[in-house]
N, C-alpha and C positions, 0 to 999 in steps of 0.2 A: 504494500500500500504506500501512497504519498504522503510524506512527513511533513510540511509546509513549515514545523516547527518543531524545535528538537523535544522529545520524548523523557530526557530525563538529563540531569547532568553529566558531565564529563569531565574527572579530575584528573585520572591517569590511566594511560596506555604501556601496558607491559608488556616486551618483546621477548621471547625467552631465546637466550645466548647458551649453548654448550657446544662441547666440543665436535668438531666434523657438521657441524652445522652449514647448510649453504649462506656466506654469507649474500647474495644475491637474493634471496628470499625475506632474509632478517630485514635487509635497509631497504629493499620494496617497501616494507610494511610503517617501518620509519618512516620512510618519506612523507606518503600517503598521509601518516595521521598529523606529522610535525606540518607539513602545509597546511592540515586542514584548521589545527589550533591556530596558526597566522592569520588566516581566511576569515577563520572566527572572528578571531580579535578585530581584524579590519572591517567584519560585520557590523559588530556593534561598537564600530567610533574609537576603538581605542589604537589606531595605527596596528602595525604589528604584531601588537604583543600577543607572546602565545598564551593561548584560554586555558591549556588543558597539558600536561609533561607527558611528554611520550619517552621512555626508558627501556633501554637494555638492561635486562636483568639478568644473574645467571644462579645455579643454585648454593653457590659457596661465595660469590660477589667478586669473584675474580676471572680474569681476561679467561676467554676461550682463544681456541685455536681452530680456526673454520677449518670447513674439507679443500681449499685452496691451500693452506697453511698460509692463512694470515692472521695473526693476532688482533683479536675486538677486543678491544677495552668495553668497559660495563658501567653502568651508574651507579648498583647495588644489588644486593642476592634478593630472593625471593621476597616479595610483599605485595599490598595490599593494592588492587587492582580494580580498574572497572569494567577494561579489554585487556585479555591476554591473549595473546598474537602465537602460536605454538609454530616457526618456522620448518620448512621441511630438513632434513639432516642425511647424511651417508653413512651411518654405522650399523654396529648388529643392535637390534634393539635391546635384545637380553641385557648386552653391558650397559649400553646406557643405564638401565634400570636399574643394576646394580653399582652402577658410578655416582648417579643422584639419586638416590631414595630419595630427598626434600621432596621431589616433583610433584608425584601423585598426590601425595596428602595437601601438597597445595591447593594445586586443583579442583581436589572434592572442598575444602575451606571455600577456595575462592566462587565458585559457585555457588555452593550453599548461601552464600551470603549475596546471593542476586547476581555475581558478575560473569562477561559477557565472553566467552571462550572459543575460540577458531582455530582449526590446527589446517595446516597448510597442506595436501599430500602426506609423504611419513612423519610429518605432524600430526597427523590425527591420532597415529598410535595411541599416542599420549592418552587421549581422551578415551579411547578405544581401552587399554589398561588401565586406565582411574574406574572402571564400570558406568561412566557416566550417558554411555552411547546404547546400553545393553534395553534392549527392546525398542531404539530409536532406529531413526533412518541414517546412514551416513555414508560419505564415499571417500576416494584416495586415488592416488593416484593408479592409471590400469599397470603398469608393473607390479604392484601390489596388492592385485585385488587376491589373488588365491593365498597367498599367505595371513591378509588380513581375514578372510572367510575360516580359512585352519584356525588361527589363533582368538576371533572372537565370534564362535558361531549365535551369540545370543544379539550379538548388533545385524540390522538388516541392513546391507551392503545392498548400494543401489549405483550397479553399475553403467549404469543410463545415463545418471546425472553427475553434471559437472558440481553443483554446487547443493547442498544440504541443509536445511536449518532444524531445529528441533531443541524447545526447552531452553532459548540460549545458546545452543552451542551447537556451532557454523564447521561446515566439511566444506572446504577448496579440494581441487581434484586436480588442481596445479599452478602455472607461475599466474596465466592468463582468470580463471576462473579466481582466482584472489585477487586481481584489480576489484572484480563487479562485486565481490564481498566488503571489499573497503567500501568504495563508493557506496556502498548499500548503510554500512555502518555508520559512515560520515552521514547520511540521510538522516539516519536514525536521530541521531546524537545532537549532530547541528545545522541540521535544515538542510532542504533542496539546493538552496540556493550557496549554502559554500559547498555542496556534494559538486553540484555543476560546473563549480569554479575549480574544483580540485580534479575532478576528470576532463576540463580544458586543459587544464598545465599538465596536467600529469600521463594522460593516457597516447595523446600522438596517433597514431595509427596503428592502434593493436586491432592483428585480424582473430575474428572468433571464428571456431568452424561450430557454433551450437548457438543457440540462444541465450541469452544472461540471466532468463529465470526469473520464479515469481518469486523473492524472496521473500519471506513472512507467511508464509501457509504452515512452517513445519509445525508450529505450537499449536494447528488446529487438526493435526493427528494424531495427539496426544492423549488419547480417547478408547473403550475397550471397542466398539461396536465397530466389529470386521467388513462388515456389511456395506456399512457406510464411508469403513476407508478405501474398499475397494473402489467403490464410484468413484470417490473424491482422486484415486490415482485414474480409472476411466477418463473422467474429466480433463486431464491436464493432460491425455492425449485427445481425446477429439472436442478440445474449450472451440474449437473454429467451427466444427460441424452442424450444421442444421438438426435439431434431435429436438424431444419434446419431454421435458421431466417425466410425465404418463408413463411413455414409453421406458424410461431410466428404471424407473419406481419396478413396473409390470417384469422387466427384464432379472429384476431379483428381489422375484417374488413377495413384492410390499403395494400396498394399495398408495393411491399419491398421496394420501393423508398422513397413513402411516410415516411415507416417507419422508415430509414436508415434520412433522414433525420428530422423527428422528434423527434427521440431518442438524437440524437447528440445536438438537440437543446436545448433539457428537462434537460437531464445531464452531456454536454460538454464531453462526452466519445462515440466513437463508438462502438454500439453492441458487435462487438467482442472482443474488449479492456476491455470492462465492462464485460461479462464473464469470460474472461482469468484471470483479478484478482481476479475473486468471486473464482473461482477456486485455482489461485494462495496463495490467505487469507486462504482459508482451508486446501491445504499444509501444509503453513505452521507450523497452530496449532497442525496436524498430524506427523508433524515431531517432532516437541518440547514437544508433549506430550504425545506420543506413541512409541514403538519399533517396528512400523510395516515398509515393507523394501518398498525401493523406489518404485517399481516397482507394490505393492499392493495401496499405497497412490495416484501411478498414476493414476492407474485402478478407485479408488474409487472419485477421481475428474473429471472422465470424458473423461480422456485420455490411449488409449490402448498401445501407441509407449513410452514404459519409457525412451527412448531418446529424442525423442521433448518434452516430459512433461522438463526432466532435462535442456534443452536448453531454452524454453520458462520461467521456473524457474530462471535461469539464467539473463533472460531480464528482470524482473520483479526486482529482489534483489541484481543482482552483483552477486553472490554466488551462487554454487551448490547445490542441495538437501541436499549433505553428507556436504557438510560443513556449510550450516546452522544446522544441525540437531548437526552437533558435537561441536561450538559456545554454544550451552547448555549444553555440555555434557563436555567437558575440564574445568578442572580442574582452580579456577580463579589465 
């Protein structure tokens, strides 16, 4: 969905440093949030100044040594977090675990207590071994998908998807699907409008071979009724198809009543709300990362009238098609 205004505060961003880490991965994740605190600050009038400390952290507070063999310096060992950025790394994971034991018990602290956790590729391990993924959805990168299925058969491995949410805690599936996580995150945190300005500066001309996703649906699977998440994954393949709820309901075996109210139950959204934004999510990534004209974007989300598509648009973000599309395109 469209944040038009940040959601919660932002006091610090935690980048976890150990050794054989990609450093390319880590200062990605730097970058991304250190502009986006600047951005911030020059949001609200104060010039410059950063709103929110983004920090390399590691588990004893001391330099690593990347899989390049370059020595990072650190800010400080493990602490108190509101995003924790898990970069992806090249070792065996067993040693890792047994090099930093801090880690895990971090992790379950640091979410436990509301914060927001993303493991990059063989970052997610991380997350995957804390147990915090066990009966969520999450992915990795495809070199790892059969090791991560041996090793954590109670998480659903969904290897379809580039990117994951659930409960908090965000699965990148590699270097590119972790731009549209940040971006997403800066959405979250501090509005559209420094998101926009941080993927003008920062993104260039990164090619996707997938779509960027509807991020924020995972916390609405979070739910026992099988039934109903099986639609709700039906839906996010045919959100463009012409199809009549009736039909959905009839197809597994619920009356539309039934179904209209077990849906809303499962995922506090009604049927058609929950489409309109699967639809509306893909918009928008077609707008920000395509030249194709309104009116083909509509067609290709499910809608034939590129006037209610624009108007329904509208209800969803504040903003018209064209003017979110040119928000990426103006000049910062």
């Amino acid at each position: 969905m469209m944040f038009t205004q940040p959601t919660a505060s932002l006091r610090r961003v935690s980048i976890l440093a150990i050794d054989n880490v990609f450093a390319s991965t880590l200062m990605q994740a730097k970058d991304f949030f250190h502009l986006a605190s600047l951005r911030y600050g020059k949001q609200l009038g104060l010039g410059l100044q950063p709103m929110f400390e983004t920090r390399l952290v590691s588990p004893d507070g001391q330099p690593v040594r990347s899989f390049s063999d370059v020595m990072l310096p650190v800010d400080s060992g493990l602490e108190q977090a509101d995003i924790i950025i898990l970069p992806a790394f090249w070792d065996d994971f067993d040693a890792l675990c047994q090099r930093y034991p801090q880690v895990l018990p971090w992790l379950r602290e640091q979410h436990a207590r509301g914060a927001v956790l993303c493991g990059e590729a063989s970052g997610v391990f991380w997350l995957a071994e804390a147990g915090l993924l066990d009966g969520k959805e999450a992915t990795t990168y495809w070199r790892f998908f059969n090791q991560f299925e041996e090793r954590f058969p109670k998480v659903s491995l969904n290897q379809d998807k580039h990117l994951t949410d659930a409960d908090n805690l965000y699965c990148a599936g590699g270097t590119t699907s972790a731009c549209d996580l940040y971006i997403y995150l800066i959405e979250r945190f501090c509005g559209a409008n420094v998101a926009q300005a941080v993927a003008r500066d920062i993104l260039y001309e990164v090619q996707r071979n997938y779509t960027p996703g509807r991020m924020g649906f995972g916390g609405q699977k979070l739910h026992q009724d099988l039934i109903i998440l099986q639609i709700q994954h039906w839906l996010e393949e045919h959100f463009a198809d012409k199809f009549r709820f009736e039909d959905v309901a009839r197809n597994h075996g619920m009356s539309i009543r039934n179904f209209m109210r077990r849906f809303q139950s499962a995922t506090g959204d009604k049927p058609l709300h929950y489409l309109q934004r699967l639809r509306i999510e893909t918009a928008k990534g077609l707008l920000s990362g395509t030249r194709k004209s309104i009116k083909t974007i509509s067609y290709e989300v499910g809608y034939d009238d590129a006037s209610f598509f624009a108007r329904l648009f509208r209800q969803h973000t504040e903003l018209s098609p064209n003017q979110y599309r040119q928000q990426f395109m103006q000049e910062a």
